[in-house]
C-alpha positions as CSV (number, residue, x, y, z in Angstrom):
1,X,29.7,-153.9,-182.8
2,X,33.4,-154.1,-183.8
3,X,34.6,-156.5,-186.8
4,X,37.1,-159.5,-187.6
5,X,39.9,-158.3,-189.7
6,X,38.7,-161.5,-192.1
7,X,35.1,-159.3,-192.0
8,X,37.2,-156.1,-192.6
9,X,39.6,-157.8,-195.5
10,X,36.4,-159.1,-197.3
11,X,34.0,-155.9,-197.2
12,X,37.9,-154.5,-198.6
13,X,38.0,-156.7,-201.0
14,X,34.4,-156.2,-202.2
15,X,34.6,-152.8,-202.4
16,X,38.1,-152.8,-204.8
17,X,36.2,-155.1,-207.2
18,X,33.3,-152.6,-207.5
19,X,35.9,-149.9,-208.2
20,X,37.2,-151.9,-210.9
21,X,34.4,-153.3,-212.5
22,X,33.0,-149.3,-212.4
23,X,36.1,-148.4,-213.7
24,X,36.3,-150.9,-216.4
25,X,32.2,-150.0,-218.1
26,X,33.1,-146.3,-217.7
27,X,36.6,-147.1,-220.1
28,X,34.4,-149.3,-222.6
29,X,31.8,-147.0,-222.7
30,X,34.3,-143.9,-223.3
31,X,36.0,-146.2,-226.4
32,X,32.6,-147.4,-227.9
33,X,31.9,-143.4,-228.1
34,X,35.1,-142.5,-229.6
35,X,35.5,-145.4,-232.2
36,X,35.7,-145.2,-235.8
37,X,33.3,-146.8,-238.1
38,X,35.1,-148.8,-241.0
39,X,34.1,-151.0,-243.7
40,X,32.3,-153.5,-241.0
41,X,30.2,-152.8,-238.1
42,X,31.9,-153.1,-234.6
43,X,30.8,-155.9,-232.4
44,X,27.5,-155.6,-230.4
45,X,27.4,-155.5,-226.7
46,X,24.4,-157.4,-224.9
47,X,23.2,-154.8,-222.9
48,X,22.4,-152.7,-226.4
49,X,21.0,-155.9,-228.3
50,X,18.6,-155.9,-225.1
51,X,17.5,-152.3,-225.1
52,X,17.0,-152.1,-229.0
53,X,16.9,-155.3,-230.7
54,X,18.7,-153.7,-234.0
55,X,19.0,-154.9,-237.6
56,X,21.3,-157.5,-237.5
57,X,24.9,-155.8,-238.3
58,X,24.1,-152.1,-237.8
59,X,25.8,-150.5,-234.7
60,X,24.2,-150.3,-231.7
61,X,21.8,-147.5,-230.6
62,X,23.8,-145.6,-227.7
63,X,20.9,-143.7,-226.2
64,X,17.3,-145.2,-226.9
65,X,16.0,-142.2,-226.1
66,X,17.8,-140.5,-228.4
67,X,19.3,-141.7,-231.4
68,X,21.1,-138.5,-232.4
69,X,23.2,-139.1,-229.1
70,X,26.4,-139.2,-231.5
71,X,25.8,-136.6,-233.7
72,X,27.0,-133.8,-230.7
73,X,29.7,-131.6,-231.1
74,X,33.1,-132.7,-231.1
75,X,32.2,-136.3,-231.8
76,X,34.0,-136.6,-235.0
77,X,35.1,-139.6,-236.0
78,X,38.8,-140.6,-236.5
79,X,37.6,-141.1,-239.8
80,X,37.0,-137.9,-240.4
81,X,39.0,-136.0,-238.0
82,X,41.6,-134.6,-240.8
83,X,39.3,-133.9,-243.2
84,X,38.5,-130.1,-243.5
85,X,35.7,-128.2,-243.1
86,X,33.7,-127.6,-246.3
87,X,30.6,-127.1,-247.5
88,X,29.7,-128.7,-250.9
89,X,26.8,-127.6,-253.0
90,X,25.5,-129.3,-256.2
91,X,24.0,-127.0,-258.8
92,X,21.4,-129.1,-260.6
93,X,21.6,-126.1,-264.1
94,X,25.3,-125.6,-263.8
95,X,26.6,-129.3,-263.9
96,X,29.3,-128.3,-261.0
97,X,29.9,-128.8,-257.3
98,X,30.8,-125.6,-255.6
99,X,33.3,-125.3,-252.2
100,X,32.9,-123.3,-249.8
101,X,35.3,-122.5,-247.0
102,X,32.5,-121.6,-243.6
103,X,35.6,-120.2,-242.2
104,X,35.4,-117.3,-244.7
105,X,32.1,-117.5,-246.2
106,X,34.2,-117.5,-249.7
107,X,33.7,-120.3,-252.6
108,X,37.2,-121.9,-252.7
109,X,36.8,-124.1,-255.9
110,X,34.0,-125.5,-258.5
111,X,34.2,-129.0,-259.2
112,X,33.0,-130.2,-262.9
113,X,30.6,-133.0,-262.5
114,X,27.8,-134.8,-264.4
115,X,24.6,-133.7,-265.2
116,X,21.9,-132.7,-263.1
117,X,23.7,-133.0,-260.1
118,X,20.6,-133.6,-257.5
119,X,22.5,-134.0,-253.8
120,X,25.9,-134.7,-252.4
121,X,26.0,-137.7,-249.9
122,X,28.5,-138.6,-247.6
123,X,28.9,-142.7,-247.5
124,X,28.0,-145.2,-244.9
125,X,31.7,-145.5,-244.2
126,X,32.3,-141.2,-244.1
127,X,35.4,-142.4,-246.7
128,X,33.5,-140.3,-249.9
129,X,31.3,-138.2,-251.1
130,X,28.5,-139.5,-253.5
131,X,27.5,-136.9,-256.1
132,X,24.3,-137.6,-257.2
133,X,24.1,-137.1,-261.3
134,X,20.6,-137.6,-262.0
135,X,20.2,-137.0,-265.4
136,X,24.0,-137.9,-265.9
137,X,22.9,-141.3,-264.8
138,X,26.3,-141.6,-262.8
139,X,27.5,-140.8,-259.1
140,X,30.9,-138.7,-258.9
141,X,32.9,-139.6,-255.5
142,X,34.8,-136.8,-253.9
143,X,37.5,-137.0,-251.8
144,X,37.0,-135.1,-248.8
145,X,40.6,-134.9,-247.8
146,X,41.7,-133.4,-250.7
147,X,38.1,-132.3,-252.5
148,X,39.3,-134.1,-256.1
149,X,36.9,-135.7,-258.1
150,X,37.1,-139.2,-258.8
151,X,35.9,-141.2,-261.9
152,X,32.3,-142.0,-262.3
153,X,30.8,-144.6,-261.8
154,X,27.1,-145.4,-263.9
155,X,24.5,-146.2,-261.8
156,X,20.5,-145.0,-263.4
157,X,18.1,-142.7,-262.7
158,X,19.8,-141.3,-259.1
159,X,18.4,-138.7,-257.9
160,X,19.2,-139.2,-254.4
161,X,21.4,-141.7,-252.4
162,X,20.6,-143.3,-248.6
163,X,22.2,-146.5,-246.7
164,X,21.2,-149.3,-244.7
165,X,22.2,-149.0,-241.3
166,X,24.1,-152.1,-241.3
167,X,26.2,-150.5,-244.2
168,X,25.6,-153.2,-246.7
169,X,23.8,-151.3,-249.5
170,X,23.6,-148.1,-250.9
171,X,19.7,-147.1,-251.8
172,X,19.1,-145.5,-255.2
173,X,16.2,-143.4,-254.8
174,X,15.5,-143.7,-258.8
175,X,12.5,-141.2,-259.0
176,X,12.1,-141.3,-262.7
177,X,12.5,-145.1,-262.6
178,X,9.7,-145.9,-260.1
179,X,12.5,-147.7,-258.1
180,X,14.4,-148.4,-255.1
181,X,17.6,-149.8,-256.1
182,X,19.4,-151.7,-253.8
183,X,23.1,-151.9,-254.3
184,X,26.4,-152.7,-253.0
185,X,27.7,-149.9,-250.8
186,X,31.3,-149.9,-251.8
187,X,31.0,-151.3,-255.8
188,X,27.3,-149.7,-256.7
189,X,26.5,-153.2,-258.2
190,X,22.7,-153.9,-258.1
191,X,21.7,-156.5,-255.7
192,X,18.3,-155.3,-256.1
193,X,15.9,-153.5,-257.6
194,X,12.0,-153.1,-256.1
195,X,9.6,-151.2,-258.1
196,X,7.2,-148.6,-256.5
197,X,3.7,-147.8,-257.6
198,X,4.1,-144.1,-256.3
199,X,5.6,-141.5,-258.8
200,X,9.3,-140.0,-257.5
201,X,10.5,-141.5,-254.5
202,X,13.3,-138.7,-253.4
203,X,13.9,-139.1,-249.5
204,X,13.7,-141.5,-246.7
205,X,14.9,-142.2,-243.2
206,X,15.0,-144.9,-241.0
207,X,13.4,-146.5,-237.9
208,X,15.3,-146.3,-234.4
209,X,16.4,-150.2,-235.0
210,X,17.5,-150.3,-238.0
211,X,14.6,-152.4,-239.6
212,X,12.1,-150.3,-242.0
213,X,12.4,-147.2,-243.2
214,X,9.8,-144.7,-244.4
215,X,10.2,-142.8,-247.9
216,X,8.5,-139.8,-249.7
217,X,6.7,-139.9,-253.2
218,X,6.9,-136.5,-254.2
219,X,4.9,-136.6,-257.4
220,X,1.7,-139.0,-256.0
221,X,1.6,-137.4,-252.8
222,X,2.4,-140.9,-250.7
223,X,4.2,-142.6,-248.2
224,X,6.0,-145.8,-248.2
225,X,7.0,-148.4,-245.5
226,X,10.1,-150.3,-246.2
227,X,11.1,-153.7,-244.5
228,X,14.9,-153.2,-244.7
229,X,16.3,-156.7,-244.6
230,X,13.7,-158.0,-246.7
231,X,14.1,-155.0,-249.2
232,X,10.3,-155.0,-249.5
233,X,7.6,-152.4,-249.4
234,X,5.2,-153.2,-246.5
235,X,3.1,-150.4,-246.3
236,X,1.8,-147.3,-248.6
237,X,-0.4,-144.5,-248.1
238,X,-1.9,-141.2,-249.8
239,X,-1.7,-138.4,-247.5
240,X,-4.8,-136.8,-247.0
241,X,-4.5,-133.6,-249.1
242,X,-5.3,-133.1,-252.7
243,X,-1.6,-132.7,-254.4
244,X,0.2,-133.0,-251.5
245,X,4.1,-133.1,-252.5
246,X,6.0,-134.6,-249.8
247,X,10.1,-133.7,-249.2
248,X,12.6,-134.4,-247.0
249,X,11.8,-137.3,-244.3
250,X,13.3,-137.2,-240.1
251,X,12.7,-139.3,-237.6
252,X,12.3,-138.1,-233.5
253,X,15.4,-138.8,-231.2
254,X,13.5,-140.8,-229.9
255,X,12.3,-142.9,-232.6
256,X,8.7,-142.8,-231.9
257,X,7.4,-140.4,-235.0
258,X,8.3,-139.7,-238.0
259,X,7.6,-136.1,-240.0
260,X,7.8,-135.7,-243.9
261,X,8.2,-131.9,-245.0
262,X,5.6,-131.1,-247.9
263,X,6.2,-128.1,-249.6
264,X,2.3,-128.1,-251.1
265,X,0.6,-128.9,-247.8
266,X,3.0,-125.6,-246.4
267,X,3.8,-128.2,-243.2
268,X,5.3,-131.3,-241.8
269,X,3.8,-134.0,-241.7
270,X,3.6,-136.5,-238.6
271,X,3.2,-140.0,-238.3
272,X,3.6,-142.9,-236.5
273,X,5.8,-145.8,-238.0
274,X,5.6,-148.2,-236.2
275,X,1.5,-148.4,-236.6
276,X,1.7,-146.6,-240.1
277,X,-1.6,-144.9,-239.3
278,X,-2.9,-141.6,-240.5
279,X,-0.5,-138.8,-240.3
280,X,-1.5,-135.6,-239.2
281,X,-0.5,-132.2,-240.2
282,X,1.4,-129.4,-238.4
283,X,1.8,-126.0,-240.7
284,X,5.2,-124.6,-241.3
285,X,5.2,-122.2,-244.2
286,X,4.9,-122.1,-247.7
287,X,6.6,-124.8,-249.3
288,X,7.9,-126.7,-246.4
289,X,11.0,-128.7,-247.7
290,X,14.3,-129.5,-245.5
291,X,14.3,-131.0,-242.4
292,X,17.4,-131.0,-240.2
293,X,18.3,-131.9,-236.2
294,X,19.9,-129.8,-234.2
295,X,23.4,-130.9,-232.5
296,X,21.4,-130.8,-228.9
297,X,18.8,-132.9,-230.3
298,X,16.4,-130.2,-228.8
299,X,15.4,-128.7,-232.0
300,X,14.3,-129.5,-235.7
301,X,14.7,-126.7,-238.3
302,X,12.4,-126.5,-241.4
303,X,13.2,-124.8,-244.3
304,X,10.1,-123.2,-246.0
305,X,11.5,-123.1,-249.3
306,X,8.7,-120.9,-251.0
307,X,8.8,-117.9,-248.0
308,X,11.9,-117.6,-247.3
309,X,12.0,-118.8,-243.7
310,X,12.6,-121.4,-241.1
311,X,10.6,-122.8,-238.8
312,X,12.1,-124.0,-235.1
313,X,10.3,-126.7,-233.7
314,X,10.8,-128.2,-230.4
315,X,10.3,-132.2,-229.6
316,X,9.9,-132.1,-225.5
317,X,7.3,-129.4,-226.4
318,X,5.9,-131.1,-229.5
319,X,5.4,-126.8,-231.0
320,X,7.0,-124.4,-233.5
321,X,8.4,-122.0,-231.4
322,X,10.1,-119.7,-233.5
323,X,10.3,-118.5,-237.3
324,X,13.2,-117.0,-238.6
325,X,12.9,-114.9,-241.9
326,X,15.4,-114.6,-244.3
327,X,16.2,-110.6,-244.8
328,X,15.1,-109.2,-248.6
329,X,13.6,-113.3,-248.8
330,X,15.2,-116.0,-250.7
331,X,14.5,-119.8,-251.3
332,X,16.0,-122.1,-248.4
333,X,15.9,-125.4,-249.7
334,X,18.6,-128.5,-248.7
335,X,21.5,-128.5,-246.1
336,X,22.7,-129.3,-242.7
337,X,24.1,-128.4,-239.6
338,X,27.8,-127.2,-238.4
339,X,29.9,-129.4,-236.6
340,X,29.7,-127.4,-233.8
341,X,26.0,-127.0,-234.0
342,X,26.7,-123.1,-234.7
343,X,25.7,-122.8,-238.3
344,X,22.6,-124.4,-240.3
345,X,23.9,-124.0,-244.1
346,X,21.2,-123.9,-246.9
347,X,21.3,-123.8,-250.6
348,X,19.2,-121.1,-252.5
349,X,17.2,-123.2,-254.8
350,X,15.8,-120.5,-257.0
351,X,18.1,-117.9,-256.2
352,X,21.6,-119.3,-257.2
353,X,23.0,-118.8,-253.7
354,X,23.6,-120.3,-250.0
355,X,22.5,-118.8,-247.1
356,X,24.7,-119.4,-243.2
357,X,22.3,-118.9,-240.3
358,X,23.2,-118.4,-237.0
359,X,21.4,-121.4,-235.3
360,X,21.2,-119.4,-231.7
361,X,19.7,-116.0,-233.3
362,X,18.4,-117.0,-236.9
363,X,20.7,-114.2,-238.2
364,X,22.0,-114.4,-242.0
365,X,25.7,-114.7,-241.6
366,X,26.5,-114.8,-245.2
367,X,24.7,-115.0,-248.1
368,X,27.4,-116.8,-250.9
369,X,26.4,-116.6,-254.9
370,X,27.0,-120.3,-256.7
371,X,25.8,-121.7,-259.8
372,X,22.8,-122.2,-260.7
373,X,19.7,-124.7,-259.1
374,X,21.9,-125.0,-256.1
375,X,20.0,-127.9,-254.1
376,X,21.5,-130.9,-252.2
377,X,24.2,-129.2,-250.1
378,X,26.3,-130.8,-247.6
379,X,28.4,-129.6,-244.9
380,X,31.5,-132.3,-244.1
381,X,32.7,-133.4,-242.2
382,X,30.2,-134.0,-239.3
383,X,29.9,-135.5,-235.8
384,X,28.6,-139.7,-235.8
385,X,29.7,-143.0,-236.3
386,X,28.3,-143.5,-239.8
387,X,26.1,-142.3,-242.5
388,X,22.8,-143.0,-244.0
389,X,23.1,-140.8,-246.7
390,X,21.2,-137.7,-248.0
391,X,23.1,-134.6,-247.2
392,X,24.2,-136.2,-243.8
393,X,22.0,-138.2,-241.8
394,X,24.2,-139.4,-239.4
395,X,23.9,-141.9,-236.2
């Protein structure tokens, strides 16, 4: 059947508004990917608030299935784009930060700081670098364009540093104070603080929207369940072995479980947060400790501090699928991943060192000497819109 050119000129004109409106999500979609994080979330489109209803102000999750979706190579943020590659390593005995050029493999400077220096934490905004002084009672920023050391500021008891998704306050894992202080994320004034009945809260991580977040008590071998905006502990729980010391917390790409490293139960633990049921337990190695996501999202590696190895496990396969064993042994504590996904950085906690592995054959690349008690190392910059603290957890 042949048509009217009025048929013709409207099934035209149909088909150039498609183009457009096609062209016009593919160009938002490219900017929303490529968009810097500052001092104030970015809008929120509807389609995201629909798929994950997130805390109010926190940027929208780009992938529900997988939260990490930002975190792949090459994603840097303008934020970060002129910042160089370093690797900075606090050394809890030696009261200094060491650099470290992964170009080289060579420590480039050592960076006075305050005492006890526990972690260094990249902030909400990827602007600074937190250095945890635990014992100091203080947090020294770093500049990460130019690696100098900024005046301290006093804040108690912090022995490690995390931030709400929404980047309104920083969280002051005070482990010695039975505390979680919440403060402002750009002054460090208290806004408030909630007191635990667990003994040494040290890490934490959040849900897929934003909303509660689940942190580790090393000392009473429990679990906590925080309701973000209400800055309240919801749930607690003792997990089910006698002197269980529970580490470094991750959530799954896709949000579903959570697993807590415990370096006395020699495995990871897993649980559900949305239900906060009863974890189970998946062995690791001896003194399981570090958790960290690799750049495909494929991966987790898990640093068994007390046999020198790390264990590779998969999510789609829900197994430990490889171990890799650090040649003449060491202790593989805190760190993170390259940019490029190429390198999984460690400190040395016992051995005064940092180890580079080679994240596609678990080969040593380099094993650098630093001070002493090296623990909370972070690798900067890194791929994602903004941090929630640690050594990088980024989204």
């Amino acid at each position: 059947m042949r048509t009217t050119k009025a048929a013709r000129r409207l099934a035209t004109g149909a088909a150039l508004a498609a183009l457009a409106l096609v062209s016009a999500c593919s160009g938002q979609g490219a900017h929303r990917a490529n968009e810097a994080i500052g001092s104030k979330p970015p809008a929120q489109p509807q389609v995201d608030q629909a798929r994950v209803n997130v805390l109010p102000g926190m940027p929208p999750v780009q992938d529900p299935a997988d939260i990490y979706a930002a975190d792949r190579p090459g994603l840097l943020s303008p934020v970060v784009k002129d910042f160089p590659s370093r690797v900075y390593v606090p050394n809890t005995n030696s009261d200094t930060v060491t650099v470290i050029d992964p170009a080289t493999y060579k420590v480039i400077d050592t960076i006075p700081v305050g005492r006890q220096p526990q972690h260094v934490v990249p902030s909400w905004d990827l602007k600074t670098l937190w250095v945890n002084n635990d014992l100091g009672n203080s947090l020294t920023p770093l500049d990460p364009r130019t690696g100098k050391a900024g005046k301290p500021v006093a804040v108690h008891d912090p022995y490690n540093l995390y931030f709400t998704p929404d980047g309104k306050y920083a969280i002051v894992m005070a482990s010695m104070d039975r505390q979680l202080v919440f403060r402002d994320a750009h002054t460090m004034r208290t806004v408030k603080a909630v007191p635990v009945s667990c003994y040494g809260v040290n890490h934490a991580d959040f849900s897929r929207d934003g909303r509660y977040f689940i942190v580790s008590c090393e000392f009473s071998g429990e679990v906590l369940k925080v309701d973000t905006a209400r800055m309240a502990v919801v749930g607690q729980e003792k997990l089910p072995v006698h002197g269980s010391m529970p580490q470094d917390v991750k959530v799954s790409p896709d949000g579903k479980r959570f697993y807590i490293a415990d370096m006395m139960a020699n495995g990871v633990w897993v649980l559900d947060g949305d239900r906060f049921t009863k974890p189970t337990l998946l062995p690791t190695g001896k003194g399981a400790h570090g958790l960290y996501v690799s750049r495909d999202s494929r991966e987790m590696y898990v640093s068994n501090r007390g046999e020198g190895t790390i264990s590779i496990f998969d999510f789609a396969r829900n197994k430990l699928t490889k171990k890799w064993v650090l040649p003449g042994g060491g202790s593989p504590d805190m760190g993170g991943v390259s940019a490029d996904g190429k390198v999984l950085w460690l400190s040395g906690r016992y051995d005064a060192e940092v180890y580079a592995i080679d994240t596609r054959t678990g080969k040593e690349l380099a094993r650098i000497p630093v001070g002493s008690g090296p623990h909370g190392l972070a690798v900067y910059p890194q791929p994602g819109r903004y941090s929630l603290g640690h050594t990088g957890v980024f989204r």
